[in-house]
Structures are given as structure tokens and as C-alpha cells.
C-alpha positions as CSV (number, residue, x, y, z in Angstrom):
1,X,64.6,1.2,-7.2
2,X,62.5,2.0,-10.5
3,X,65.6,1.6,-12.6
4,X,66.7,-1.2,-11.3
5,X,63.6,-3.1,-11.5
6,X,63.3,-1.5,-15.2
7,X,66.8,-3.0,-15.9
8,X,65.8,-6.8,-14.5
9,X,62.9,-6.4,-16.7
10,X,64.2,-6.1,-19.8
11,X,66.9,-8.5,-19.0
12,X,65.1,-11.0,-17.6
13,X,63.4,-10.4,-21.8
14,X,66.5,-10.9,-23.7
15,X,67.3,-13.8,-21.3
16,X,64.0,-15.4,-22.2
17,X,64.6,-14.6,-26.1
18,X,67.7,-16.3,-25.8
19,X,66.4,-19.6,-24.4
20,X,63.5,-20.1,-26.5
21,X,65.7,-20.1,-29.8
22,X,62.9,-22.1,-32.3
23,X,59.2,-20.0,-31.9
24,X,57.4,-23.2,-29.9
25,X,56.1,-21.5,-27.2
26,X,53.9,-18.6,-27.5
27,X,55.9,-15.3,-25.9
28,X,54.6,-12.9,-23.4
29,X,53.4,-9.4,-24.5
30,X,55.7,-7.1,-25.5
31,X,57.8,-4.9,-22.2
32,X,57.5,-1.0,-21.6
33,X,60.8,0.8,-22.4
34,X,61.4,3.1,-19.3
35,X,62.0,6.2,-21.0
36,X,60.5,8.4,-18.9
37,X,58.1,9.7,-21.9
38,X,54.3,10.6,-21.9
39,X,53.6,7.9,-24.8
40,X,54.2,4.0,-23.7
41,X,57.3,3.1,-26.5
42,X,59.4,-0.2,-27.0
43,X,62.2,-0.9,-29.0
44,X,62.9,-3.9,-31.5
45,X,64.9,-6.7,-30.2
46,X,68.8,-6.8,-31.5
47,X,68.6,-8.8,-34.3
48,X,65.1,-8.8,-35.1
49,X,63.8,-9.7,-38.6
50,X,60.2,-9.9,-39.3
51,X,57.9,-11.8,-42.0
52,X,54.0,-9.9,-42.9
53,X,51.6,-11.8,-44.7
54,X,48.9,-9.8,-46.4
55,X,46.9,-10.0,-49.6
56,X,48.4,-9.7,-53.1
57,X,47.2,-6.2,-55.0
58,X,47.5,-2.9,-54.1
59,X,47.5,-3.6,-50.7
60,X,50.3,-5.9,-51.2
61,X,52.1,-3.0,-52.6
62,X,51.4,-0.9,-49.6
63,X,52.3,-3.3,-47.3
64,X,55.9,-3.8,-49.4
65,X,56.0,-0.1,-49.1
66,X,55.5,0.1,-45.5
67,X,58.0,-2.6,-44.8
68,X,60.7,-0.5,-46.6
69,X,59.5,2.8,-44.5
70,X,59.7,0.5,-41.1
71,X,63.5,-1.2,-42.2
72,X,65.0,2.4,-43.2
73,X,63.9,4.3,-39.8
74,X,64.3,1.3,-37.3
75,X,67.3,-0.9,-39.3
76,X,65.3,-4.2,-39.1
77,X,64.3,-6.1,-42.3
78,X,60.8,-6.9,-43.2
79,X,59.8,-9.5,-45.5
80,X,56.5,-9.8,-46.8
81,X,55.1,-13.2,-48.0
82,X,51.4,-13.0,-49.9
83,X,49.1,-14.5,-48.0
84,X,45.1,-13.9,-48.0
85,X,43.9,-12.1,-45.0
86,X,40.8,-14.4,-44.9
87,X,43.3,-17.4,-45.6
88,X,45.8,-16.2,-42.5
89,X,43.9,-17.0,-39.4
90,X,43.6,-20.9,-40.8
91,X,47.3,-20.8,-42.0
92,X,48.2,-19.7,-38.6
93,X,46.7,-22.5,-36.3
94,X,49.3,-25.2,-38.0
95,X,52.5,-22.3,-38.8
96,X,52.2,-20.3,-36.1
97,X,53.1,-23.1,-33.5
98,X,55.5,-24.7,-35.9
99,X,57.2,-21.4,-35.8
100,X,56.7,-20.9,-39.4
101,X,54.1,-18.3,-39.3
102,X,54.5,-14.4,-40.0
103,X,55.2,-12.3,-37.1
104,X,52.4,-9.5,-38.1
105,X,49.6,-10.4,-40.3
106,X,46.8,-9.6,-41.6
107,X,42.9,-10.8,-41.0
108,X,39.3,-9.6,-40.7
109,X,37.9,-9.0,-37.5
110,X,35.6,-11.8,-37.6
111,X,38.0,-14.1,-37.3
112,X,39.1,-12.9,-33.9
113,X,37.5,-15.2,-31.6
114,X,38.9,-18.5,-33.1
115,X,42.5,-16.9,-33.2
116,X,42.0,-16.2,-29.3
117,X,40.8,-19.6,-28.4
118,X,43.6,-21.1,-30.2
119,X,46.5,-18.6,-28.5
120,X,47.6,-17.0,-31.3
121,X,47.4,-13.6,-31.2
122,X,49.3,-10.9,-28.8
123,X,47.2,-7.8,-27.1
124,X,47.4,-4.7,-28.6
125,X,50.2,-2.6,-26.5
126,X,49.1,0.6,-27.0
127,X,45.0,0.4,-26.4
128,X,44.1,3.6,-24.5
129,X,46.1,5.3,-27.7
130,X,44.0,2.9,-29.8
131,X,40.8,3.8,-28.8
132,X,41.4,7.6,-28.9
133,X,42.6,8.0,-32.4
134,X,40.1,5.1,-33.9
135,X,36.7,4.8,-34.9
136,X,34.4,3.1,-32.5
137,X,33.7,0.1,-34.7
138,X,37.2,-0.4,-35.5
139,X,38.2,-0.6,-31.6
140,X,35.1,-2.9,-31.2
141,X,35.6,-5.0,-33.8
142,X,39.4,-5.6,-32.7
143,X,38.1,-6.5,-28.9
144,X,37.8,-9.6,-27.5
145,X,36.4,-9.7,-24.0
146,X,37.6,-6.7,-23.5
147,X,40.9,-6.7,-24.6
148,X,41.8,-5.0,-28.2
149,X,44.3,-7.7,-29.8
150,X,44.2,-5.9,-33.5
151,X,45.9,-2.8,-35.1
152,X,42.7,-1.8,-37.3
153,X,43.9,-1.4,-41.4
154,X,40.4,-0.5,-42.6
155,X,37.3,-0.8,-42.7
156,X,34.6,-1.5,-44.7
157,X,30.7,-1.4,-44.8
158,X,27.8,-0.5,-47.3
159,X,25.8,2.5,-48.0
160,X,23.7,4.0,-50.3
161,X,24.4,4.6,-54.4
162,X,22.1,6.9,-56.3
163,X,22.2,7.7,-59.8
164,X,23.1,11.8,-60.1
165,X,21.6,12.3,-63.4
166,X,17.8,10.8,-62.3
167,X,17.7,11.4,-58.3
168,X,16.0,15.1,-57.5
169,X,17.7,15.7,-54.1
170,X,19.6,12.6,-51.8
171,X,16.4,11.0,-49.1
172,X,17.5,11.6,-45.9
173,X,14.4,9.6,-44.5
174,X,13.5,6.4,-45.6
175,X,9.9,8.3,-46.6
176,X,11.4,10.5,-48.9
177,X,13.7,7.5,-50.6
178,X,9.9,5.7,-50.8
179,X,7.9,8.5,-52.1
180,X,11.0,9.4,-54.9
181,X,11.2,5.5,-55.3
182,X,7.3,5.5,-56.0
183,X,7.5,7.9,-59.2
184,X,10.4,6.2,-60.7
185,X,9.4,2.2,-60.4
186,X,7.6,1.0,-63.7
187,X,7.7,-2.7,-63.5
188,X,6.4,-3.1,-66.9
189,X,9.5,-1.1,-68.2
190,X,11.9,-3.1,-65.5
191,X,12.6,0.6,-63.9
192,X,13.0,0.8,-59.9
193,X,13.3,3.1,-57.7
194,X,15.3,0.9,-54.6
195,X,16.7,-2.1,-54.2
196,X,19.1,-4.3,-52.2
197,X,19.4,-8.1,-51.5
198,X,16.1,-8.6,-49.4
199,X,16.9,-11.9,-48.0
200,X,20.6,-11.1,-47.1
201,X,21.2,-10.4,-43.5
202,X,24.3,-8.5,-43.7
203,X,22.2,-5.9,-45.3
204,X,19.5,-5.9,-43.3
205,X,20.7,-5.6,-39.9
206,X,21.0,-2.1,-41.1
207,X,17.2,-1.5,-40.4
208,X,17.0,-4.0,-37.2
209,X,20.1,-2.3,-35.8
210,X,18.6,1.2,-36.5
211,X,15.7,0.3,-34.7
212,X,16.9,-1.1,-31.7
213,X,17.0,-5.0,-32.5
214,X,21.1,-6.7,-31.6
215,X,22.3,-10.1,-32.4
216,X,24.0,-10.4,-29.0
217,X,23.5,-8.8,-25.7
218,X,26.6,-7.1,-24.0
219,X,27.5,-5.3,-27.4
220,X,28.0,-8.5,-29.3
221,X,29.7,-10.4,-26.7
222,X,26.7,-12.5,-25.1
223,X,25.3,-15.0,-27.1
224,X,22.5,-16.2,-24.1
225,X,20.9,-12.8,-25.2
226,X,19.6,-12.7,-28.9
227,X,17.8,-9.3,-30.0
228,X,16.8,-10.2,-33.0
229,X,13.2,-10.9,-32.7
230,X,12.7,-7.5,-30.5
231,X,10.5,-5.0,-30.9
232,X,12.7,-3.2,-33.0
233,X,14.0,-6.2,-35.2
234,X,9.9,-6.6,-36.0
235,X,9.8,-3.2,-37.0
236,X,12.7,-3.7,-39.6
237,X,10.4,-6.7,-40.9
238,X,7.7,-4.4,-41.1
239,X,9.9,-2.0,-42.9
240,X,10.7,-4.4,-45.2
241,X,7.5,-5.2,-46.1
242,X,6.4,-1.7,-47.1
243,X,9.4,-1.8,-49.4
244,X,7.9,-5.1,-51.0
245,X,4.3,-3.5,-51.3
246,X,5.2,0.0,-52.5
247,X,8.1,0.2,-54.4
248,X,10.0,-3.3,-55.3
249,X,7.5,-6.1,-55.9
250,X,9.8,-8.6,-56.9
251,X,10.4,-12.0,-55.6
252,X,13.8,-12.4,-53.5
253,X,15.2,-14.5,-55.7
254,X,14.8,-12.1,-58.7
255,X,16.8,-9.5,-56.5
256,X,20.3,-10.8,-57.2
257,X,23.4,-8.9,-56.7
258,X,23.9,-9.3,-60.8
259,X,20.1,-7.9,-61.5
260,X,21.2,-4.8,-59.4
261,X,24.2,-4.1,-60.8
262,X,23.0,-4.4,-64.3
263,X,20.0,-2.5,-63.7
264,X,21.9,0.8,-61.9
265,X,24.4,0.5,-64.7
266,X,21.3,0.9,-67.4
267,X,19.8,3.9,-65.7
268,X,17.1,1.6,-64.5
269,X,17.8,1.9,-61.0
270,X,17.9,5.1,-58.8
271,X,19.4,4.0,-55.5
272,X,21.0,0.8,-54.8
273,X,22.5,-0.9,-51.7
274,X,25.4,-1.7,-51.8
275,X,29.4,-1.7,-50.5
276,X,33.0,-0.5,-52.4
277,X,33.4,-3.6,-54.2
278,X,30.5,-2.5,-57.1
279,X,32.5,1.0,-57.2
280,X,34.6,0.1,-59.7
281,X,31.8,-1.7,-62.2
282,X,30.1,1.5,-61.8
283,X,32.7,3.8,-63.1
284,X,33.2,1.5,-66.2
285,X,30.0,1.9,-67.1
286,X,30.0,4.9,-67.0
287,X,27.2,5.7,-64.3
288,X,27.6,9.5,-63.1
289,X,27.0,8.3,-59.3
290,X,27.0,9.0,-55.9
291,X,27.0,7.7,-52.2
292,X,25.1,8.9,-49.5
293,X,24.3,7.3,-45.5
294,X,21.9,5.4,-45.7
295,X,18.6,7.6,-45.0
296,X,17.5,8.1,-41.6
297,X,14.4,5.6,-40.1
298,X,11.2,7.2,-38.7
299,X,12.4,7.3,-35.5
300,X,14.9,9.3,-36.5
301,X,18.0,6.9,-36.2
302,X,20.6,5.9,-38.6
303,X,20.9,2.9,-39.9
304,X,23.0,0.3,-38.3
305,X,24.9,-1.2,-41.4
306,X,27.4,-4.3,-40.8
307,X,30.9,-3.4,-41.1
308,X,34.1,-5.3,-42.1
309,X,37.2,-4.3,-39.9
310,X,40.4,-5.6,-41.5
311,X,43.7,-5.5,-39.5
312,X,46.8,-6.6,-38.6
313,X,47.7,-8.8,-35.5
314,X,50.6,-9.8,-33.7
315,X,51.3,-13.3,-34.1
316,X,52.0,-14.9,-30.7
317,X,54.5,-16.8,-31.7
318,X,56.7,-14.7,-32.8
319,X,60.5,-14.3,-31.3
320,X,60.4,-10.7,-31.6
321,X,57.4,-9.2,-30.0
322,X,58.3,-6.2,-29.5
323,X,59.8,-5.4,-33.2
324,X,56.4,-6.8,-34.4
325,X,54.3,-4.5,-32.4
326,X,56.5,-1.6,-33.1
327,X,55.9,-2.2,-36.7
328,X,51.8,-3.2,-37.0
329,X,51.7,0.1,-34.7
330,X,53.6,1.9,-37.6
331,X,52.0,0.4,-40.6
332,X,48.5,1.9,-39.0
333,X,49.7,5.3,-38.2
334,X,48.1,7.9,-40.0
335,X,50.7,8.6,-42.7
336,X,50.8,4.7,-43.5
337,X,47.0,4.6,-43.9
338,X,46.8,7.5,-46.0
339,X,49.4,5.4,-48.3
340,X,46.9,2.8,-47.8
341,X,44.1,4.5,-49.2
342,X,45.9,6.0,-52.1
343,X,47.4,3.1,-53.2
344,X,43.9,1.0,-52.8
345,X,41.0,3.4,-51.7
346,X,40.7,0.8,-48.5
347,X,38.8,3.5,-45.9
348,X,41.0,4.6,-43.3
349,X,39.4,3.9,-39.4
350,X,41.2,6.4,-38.1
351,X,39.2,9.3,-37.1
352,X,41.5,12.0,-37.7
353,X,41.7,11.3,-41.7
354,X,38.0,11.7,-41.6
355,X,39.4,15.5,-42.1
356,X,42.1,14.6,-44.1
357,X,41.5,16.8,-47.6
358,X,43.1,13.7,-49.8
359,X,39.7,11.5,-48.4
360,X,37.3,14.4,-47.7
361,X,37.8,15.7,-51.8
362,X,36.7,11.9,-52.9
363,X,33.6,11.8,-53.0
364,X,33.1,8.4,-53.0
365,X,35.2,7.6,-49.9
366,X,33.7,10.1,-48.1
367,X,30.2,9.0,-48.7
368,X,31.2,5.7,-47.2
369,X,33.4,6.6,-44.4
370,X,30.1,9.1,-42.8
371,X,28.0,5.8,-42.9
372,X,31.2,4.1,-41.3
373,X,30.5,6.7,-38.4
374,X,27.2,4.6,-37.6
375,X,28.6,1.1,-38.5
376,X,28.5,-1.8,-36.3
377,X,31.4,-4.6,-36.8
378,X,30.3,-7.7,-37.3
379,X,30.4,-9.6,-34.3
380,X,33.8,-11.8,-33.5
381,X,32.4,-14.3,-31.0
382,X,32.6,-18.4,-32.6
383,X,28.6,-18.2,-32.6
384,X,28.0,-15.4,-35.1
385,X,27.8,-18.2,-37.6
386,X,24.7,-19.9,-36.2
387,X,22.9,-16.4,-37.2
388,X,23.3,-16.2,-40.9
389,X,21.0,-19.3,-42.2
390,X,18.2,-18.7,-39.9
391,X,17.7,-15.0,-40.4
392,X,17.9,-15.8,-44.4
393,X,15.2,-18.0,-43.5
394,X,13.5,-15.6,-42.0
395,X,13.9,-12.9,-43.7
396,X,12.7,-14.8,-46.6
397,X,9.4,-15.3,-45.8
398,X,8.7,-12.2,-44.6
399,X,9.5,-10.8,-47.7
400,X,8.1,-13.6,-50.2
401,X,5.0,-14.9,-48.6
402,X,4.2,-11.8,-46.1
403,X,4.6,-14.1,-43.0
404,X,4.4,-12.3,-39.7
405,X,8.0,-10.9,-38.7
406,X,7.1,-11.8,-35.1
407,X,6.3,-14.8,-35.7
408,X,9.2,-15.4,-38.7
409,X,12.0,-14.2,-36.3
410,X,10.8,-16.1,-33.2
411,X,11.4,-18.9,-35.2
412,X,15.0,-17.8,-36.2
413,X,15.8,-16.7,-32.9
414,X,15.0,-20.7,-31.4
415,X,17.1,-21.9,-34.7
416,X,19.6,-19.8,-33.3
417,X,19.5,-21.5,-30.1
418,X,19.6,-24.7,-30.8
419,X,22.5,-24.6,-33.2
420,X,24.1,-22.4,-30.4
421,X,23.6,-25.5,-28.1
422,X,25.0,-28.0,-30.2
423,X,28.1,-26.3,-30.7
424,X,28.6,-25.9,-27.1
425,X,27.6,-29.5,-26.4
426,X,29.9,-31.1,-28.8
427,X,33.0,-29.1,-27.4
């Protein structure tokens, strides 16, 4: 009886396949092969081709790469067509039910909630597998009410630079970072000991998160519950304004990403906050750094820092689900990530290359990829962008004119709310 259902399953499949013909109708998820093995497998349809989109670059070149690896051990052709994984998910909502868009692409996790509402994207078939071989952010950041939709690619977040040839020992408390901080900074000489962008809150949730503050309840998913003006959000305001009094009295305007950057590269600056993308300036100037976690808070947590989780996704359109999941599932196996990371340095989110000696003998992805352990993915709910204006705002005037954080973040927190209700009002 188990066959035989097993058998009217997959043909009822190819019978549905065969009717659809153009992609106008988005397809059901992809069926179980009954194989009788331990590990949940399915085979590509006959016939399949497939179209990736992904960014130009190296990771174009990685994902040309693993579309030749997929076409020589499972005979179907992959084509892949440049296309910006931020410019994807928008590309999608007019191609993908015109049946013009890519079967797998590629997007940030951020983007995940719009791609849901608008029925675009297939579930993840493998998730328990998912969840054991990934990071925690990575699965998170991929989940939507529960459900993981994406095959994570990477991920990304920020962490802490320091200048080898000036910095006596890595802080590993925010005290020590302080007190080393404290002998360096000379403002008369333009010298500093820390700095990051004050008034950006992608950096800064780093401190609220480590202290117990959340944007939404229910891990991210709950927008009727704001954390952000908690006890431990007002702490990270506090925090903030020691910086300010101690170590970097500047204005948050004259903190700007280009005043850092110049700054570490002169030897004027001993630690810097800051993500991969400054790497590469770095190393052309000639800075002898290195990267460290971001140093533990007197509570003796870590640092919450925002993270980026790139990945690929199942386009639910396509007309060969199963030969798309098959291949997003082998483009983010461990041997394709490592090929991903040395074609591109993007930071694999698979746990088991955090042991890996081609990523553990770089110094600098390893430096990243510990604070990765402690990241939290940005949340992927549609009201995530009502947050980012009002906690600049806020974190502002903390900062500039040494406003209360209580009373700075209640205010953001009831900006949040009232954007939150005009969104849902004018659905």
C-alpha cells in the first residue's frame, strides 16, 4: 500500500507538470522520493533546465561554478543570469508570475516577509537538516512564522578592528577597551581610542541586544511587543554615553563612516567598529590589523550585533521544483560554500566550516565568524522599517545633547507605533 500510494504521488506530479506548461500558477512544494533512505531526497524532473540569478563578482563566478558542478553530476543545465540579490525580490513580484523569473535566486534575509506575502517563495524541503548543520542566525533569519523558506549562502555582521602595532592586549570587556581607549585619545592631536557610527542603529543594537533590550517580542516575529526602551535598551544609552564622556567627545555627525576609516588607516585610531566591507581599504593601506568579538558588557554578555543573512530561495513559480531545490540544497553544501568563501571571503553559516582549517588559518574570517556565533539577523517581518528613523532619532540625542535614554527611547518606541499603525490601517 506504501508503494502504491508513493507511485500515485509522483504521478499525480508529472501529471500536474504536464498541465501547467507556462509557470502562471505558483507549484506545490517539492514530493519525497520513496527511497527507503535515512536522509529525505528528490530527484529533478525529466527535462528540467534551471535559470539562477545572483550578483555579478566573485560571487557570480561561484555561482557559474556551482552551476557547472550541479549540470555534470545531475545532467540538468543551469543558466545563470546577473541579477542583484537586493534587486531580485522586486524583480520577482512582476517575473516570477509572468513565468519569467529564475527558478533559484538569490536575496537577503530581510526581504523575506514581502516575498511571503506576495507567494513567491517555496519552503525549504529539508529544514530539520537545515537547522542542524546551520548557525542559529542563519536558520532564524531564513524563518518566517516558523517555516524556513531560505537555503542560507552567508552571512554577514560587524565586529571589532584593532590596530596590531598600537593595541597592548585585545579588551575583552568593554572596561578594558575604555581604560586602553582613555590613554590613547588626544583630541588635540585627532588620536582616538574607539569609535563607531553613534547614531546608527544597526550598530548599536549590539549593546541593547547585549543587555537584554529586542525590537520585537516572539524572537522578532511580534511587532505589538517593542523592547527597545527596556531596561536593558536604557542601559545601552547609558553605555553610550560614557563612551561620549570618556573617550570620543565628538559630535555624531563628525563620526562618519569616512572619518573612521581615514583615521584607522593613519594610525589614529586603535579600535574601530565596523563589518567586511572596510577589510579590503584596510589592507591597501597598509594597516597591520586585526578582528576580535566585540568585548563582553558588564554583565558579562556578548554583544548582540545585527547580522546580514544572504541566501538562495526557491522561486515558486518555477516548473521544476524539485530540480530547483535539489540544486539551492547543493550550491549550500559545505564543499560549495567553502568555494564560496575562497572565491569571495563571503563567511560560511554553516557550523561545521567553523572548524574548517582553510577559514580557521584566516584570521580575519575567523575573527568575524566567532562574533557571528552571537549575531542576531535582522528581523524579516514588513515592520522592521518603521524602526530605523526613530531610533536614529533617538539615539541622536542621547549622544549629542545627553537627553535621558528613558525618556529618548520612549519617544522612539511610540514613533514606532504609530508608523506601525498606519501601515496596517492603510492595507
Amino acid at each position: 500500500m506504501k508503494k502504491l500510494l508513493s507511485l500515485m504521488l509522483i504521478l499525480s506530479l508529472v501529471f500536474s507538470l504536464a498541465a501547467c506548461g507556462g509557470a502562471t500558477e505558483p507549484k506545490e512544494e517539492p514530493k519525497q522520493e520513496d527511497t527507503g533512505a535515512a536522509t529525505e531526497e528528490i530527484v529533478p524532473e525529466e527535462g528540467a533546465e534551471l535559470v539562477v540569478w545572483e550578483s555579478e563578482g566573485a560571487v557570480g563566478e561561484w555561482m557559474k561554478f556551482a552551476a557547472e558542478e550541479f549540470t555534470k553530476k545531475y545532467n540538468v543545465p543551469v543558466t545563470y543570469e546577473t541579477v542583484g540579490h537586493t534587486d531580485a525580490p522586486k524583480k520577482l513580484q512582476t517575473d516570477g508570475p509572468a513565468g519569467l523569473g529564475a527558478d533559484v535566486f538569490a536575496a537577503p534575509h530581510d526581504h523575506l516577509g514581502s516575498l511571503i506575502s506576495g507567494g513567491l517563495v517555496l519552503e525549504n524541503f529539508w529544514p530539520e537538516e537545515y537547522t542542524e548543520a546551520y548557525m542559529d542566525a542563519a536558520i532564524t533569519g531564513t524563518t518566517y512564522e516558523g517555516t524556513l523558506y531560505g537555503y542560507p549562502s552567508g552571512i554577514e555582521t560587524y565586529a571589532l578592528f584593532y590596530n596590531k602595532d598600537l593595541v597592548k592586549s585585545v579588551p575583552q570587556t568593554w572596561d578594558e577597551l575604555i581604560a586602553q581607549s582613555k590613554e590613547f585619545t588626544d583630541k588635540t592631536q585627532n588620536k582616538y581610542g574607539f569609535m563607531m557610527e553613534v547614531g546608527n542603529f544597526y550598530f548599536a543594537y549590539s549593546l541593547i541586544g547585549g543587555y537584554g533590550g529586542y525590537v520585537f517580542g516572539d524572537n522578532n516575529t511580534n511587532p505589538e511587543d517593542l523592547g527597545l526602551n527596556n531596561e536593558g535598551a536604557v542601559k545601552a544609552g547609558q553605555l553610550l554615553q560614557r563612551i561620549h564622556t570618556e573617550i570620543l567627545p565628538l559630535t555624531k555627525e563628525d563620526i562618519s563612516y569616512d572619518v573612521k576609516q581615514s583615521l584607522f588607516n593613519e594610525g589614529k585610531l586603535l579600535f574601530n567598529l565596523d563589518g567586511p566591507w572596510a577589510v579590503d581599504a584596510h589592507r591597501s593601506a597598509g594597516v597591520n590589523f586585526g578582528i576580535a568579538p566585540l568585548p563582553k558588557l558588564d554583565n558579562g554578555q556578548n554583544p548582540t550585533s545585527f547580522s546580514g543573512i544572504r541566501a538562495l530561495y526557491v522561486n515558486s513559480y518555477t516548473k521544476y521544483p524539485n530540480a530547483a531545490s535539489l540544486f539551492a540544497k547543493f550550491a549550500t553544501s559545505e564543499e560549495m560554500l567553502l568555494q564560496l568563501f575562497e572565491k569571495s571571503g563571503m563567511l560560511p553559516p554553516r557550523t561545521a566550516l567553523l572548524e574548517n582549517e582553510t577559514i580557521k588559518s584566516n584570521e580575519i574570517a575567523a575573527g568575524f565568524l566567532e562574533q557571528a556565533q552571537y549575531a542576531v539577523p535582522m528581523p524579516n517581518i514588513p515592520q522592521m522599517p518603521s524602526v530605523w528613523e526613530p531610533m536614529g532619532a533617538a539615539l541622536s540625542t542621547i549622544w549629542n545633547d545627553n537627553t535621558d535614554p528613558k525618556t529618548a527611547l520612549d519617544a522612539a518606541v511610540q514613533q514606532i507605533k504609530d508608523a506601525i499603525a498606519t501601515q496596517e490601517s492603510s492595507k
